[in-house]
DOMITI-172420 format. One record per residue (C-alpha): x, y, z; residue number from 1. Coordinates in steps of 0.05 Angstrom, whole numbers, plus 5000, padded with zeros to 4 digits. Example, Ala and Ser with C-alpha at 12.3 -4.5 7.8 and 13.67 -1.06 7.14 Angstrom:
// DOMITI-172420
+------+------+------+-----+
|   px |   py |   pz |   n |
+------+------+------+-----+
| 5246 | 4910 | 5156 |   1 |
| 5273 | 4979 | 5143 |   2 |
+------+------+------+-----+
END
This chain:
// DOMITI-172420
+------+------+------+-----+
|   px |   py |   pz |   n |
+------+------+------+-----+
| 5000 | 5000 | 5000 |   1 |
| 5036 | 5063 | 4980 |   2 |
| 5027 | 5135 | 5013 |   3 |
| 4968 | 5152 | 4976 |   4 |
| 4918 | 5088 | 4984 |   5 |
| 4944 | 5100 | 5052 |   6 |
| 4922 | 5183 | 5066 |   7 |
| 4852 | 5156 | 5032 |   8 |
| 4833 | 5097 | 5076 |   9 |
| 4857 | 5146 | 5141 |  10 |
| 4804 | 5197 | 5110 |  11 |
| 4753 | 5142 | 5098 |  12 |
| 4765 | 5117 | 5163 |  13 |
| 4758 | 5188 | 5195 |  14 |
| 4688 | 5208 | 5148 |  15 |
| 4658 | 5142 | 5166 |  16 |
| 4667 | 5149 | 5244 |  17 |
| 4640 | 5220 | 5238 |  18 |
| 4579 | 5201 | 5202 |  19 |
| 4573 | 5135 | 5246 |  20 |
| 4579 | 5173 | 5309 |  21 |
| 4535 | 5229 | 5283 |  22 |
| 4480 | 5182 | 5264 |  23 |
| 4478 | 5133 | 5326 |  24 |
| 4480 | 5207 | 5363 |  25 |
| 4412 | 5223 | 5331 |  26 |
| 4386 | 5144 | 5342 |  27 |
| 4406 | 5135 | 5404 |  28 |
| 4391 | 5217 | 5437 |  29 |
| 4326 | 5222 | 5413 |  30 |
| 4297 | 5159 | 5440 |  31 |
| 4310 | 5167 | 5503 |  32 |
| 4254 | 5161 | 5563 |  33 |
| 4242 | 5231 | 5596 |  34 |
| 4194 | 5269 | 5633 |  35 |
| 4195 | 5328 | 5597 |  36 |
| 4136 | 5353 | 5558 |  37 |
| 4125 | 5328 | 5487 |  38 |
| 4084 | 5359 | 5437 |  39 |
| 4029 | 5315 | 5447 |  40 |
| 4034 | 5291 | 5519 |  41 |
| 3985 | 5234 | 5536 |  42 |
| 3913 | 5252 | 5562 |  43 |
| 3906 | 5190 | 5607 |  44 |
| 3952 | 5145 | 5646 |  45 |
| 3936 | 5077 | 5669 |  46 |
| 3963 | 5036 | 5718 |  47 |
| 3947 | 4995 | 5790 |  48 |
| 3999 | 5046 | 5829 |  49 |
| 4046 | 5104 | 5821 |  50 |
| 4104 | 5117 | 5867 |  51 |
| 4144 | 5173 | 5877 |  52 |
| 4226 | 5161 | 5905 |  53 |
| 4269 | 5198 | 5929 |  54 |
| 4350 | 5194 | 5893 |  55 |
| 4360 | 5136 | 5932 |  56 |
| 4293 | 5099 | 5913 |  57 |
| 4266 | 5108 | 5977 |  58 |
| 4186 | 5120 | 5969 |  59 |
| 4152 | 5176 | 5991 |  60 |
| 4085 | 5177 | 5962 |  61 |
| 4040 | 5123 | 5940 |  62 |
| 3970 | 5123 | 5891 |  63 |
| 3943 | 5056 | 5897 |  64 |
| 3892 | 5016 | 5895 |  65 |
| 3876 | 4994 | 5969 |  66 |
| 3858 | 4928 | 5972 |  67 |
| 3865 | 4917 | 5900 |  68 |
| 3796 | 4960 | 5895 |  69 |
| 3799 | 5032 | 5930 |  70 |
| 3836 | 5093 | 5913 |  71 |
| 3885 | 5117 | 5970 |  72 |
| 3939 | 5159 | 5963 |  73 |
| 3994 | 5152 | 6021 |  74 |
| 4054 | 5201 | 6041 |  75 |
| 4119 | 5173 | 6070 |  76 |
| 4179 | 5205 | 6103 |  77 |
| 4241 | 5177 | 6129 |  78 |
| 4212 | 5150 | 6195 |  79 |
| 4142 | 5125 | 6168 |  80 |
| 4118 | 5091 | 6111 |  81 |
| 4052 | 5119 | 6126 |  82 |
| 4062 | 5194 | 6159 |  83 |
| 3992 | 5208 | 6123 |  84 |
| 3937 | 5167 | 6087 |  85 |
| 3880 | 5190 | 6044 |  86 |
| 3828 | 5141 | 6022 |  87 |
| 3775 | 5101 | 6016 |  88 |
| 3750 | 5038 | 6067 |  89 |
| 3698 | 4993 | 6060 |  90 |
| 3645 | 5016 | 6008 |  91 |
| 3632 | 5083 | 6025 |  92 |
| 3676 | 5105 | 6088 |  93 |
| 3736 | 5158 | 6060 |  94 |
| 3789 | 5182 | 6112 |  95 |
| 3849 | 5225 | 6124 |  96 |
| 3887 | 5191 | 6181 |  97 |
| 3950 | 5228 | 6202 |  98 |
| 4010 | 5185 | 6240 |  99 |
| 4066 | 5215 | 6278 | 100 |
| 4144 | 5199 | 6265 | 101 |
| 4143 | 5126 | 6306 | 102 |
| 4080 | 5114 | 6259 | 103 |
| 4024 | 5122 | 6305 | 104 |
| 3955 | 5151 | 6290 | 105 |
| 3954 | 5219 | 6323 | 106 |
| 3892 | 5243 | 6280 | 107 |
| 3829 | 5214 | 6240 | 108 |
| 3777 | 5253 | 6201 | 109 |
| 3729 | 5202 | 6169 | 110 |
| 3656 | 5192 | 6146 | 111 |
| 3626 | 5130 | 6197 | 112 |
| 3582 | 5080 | 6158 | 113 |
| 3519 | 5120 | 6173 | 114 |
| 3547 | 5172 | 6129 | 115 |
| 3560 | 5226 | 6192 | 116 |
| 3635 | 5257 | 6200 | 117 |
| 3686 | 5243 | 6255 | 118 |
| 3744 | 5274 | 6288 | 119 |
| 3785 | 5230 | 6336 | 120 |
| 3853 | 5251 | 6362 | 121 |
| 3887 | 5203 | 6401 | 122 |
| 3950 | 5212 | 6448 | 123 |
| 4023 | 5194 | 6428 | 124 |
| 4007 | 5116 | 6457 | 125 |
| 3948 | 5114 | 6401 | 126 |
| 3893 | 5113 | 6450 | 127 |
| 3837 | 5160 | 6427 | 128 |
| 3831 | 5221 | 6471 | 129 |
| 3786 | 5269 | 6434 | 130 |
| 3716 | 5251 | 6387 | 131 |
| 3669 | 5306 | 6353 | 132 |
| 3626 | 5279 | 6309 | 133 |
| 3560 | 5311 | 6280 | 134 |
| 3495 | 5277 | 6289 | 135 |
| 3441 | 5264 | 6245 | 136 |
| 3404 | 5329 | 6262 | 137 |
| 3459 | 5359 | 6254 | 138 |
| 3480 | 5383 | 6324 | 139 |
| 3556 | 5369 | 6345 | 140 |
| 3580 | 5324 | 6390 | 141 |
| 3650 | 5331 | 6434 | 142 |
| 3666 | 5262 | 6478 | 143 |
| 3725 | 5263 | 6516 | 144 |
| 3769 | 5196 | 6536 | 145 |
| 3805 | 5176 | 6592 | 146 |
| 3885 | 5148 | 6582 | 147 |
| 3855 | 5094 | 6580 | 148 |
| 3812 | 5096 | 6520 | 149 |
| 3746 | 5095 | 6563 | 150 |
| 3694 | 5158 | 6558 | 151 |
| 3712 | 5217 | 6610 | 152 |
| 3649 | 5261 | 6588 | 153 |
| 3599 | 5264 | 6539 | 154 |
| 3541 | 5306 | 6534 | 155 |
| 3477 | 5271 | 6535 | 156 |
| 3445 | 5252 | 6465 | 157 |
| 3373 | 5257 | 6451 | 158 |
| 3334 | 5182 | 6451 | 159 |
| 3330 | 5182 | 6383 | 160 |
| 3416 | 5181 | 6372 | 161 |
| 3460 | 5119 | 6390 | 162 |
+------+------+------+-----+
END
């Protein structure tokens, strides 16, 4: 091979890299998963549950399906899985239960079966202190507890209540 074939394969060499690494450059960039916006970014996304990770992986909010059937969305920080859950018990029952940092529930705000709202705080051993609820007349309803769990004081309800 003399100096000439020589220069021209070096040259061919050098075009055909550029091109080649030019072209898997546009392959290869543009493929790539994001989650930026796209020009037509989908309407609807379908899955059983989303979870969002810190860096490390480590989950910090969950959108599930509770019991394979009821929406519940769950918030997580490095000390509890569950600092705070939002969902949906039973048939008809949805709740916003809040949990302190050794994963305790400090705080409940729910719908009961019959349909009426409740309030319960309970003390850092999970042993409800505090209920208001509203009745089916509508009139409010504070009961107290002991440390025990056991009623302190309650206002008396009309015959027709339970």
């Amino acid at each position: 091979m003399n100096t000439r074939q020589f220069g021209i394969l070096v040259m061919t060499t050098l075009l055909a890299g550029v091109v080649g690494g030019a072209l898997s450059n546009l392959v290869f960039l543009n493929a790539a998963v994001s989650a930026e916006e796209s020009e037509h970014p989908k309407k609807v996304v379908t899955a059983e549950e989303f979870r969002l990770v810190t860096k490390d992986g480590q989950p910090r909010a969950t959108l599930l399906l509770w019991n394979g059937e009821l929406p519940a969305l769950t918030l997580a920080d490095e000390t509890c899985h569950n600092r705070v859950f939002l969902g949906v018990f039973n048939e008809a029952q949805p709740a916003l239960i809040l949990n302190d940092k050794g994963c305790k529930q400090r705080a409940a705000l729910d719908l009961q079966p019959d349909g009426l709202p409740s309030l319960t705080l309970r003390d850092k051993n999970d042993v409800p202190r505090a209920r208001l609820r509203v009745l089916l007349d509508g009139s409010p309803v504070l009961t107290l507890f002991n440390q025990n769990g056991q009623i302190a004081w309650s206002p008396p309800l009309p015959s027709s209540e339970p």
